[in-house]
C-alpha positions, 0 to 999 in steps of 0.5 A: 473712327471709319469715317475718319479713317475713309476720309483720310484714305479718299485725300491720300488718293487725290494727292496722289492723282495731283501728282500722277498729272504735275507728272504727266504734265512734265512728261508731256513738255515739248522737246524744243523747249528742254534743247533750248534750256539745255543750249542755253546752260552749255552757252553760259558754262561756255561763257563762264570758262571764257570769263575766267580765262 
């Protein structure tokens, strides 16, 4: 039963250090890249309001 119980507690820990760098990761993007996808959602949502007149 402690085994299984250590073993469960050692996955939790890696999962949670998975996330801690997916989230580093994210944190660490470079800011060029969110202005451009942001330039580019403003470009469609302006070219949406075009479309519809």
């Amino acid at each position: 039963m402690t085994v299984a119980r250590s073993d469960g507690i050692s996955q939790a820990r890696a999962s949670g250090r998975a996330a801690d760098r997916s989230i580093a990761a994210w944190h660490d993007r470079p800011l060029g890249a969110e202005i451009a996808v942001s330039g580019t959602e403003a470009l469609q949502t302006q070219l949406a309001a075009t479309a519809r007149g």
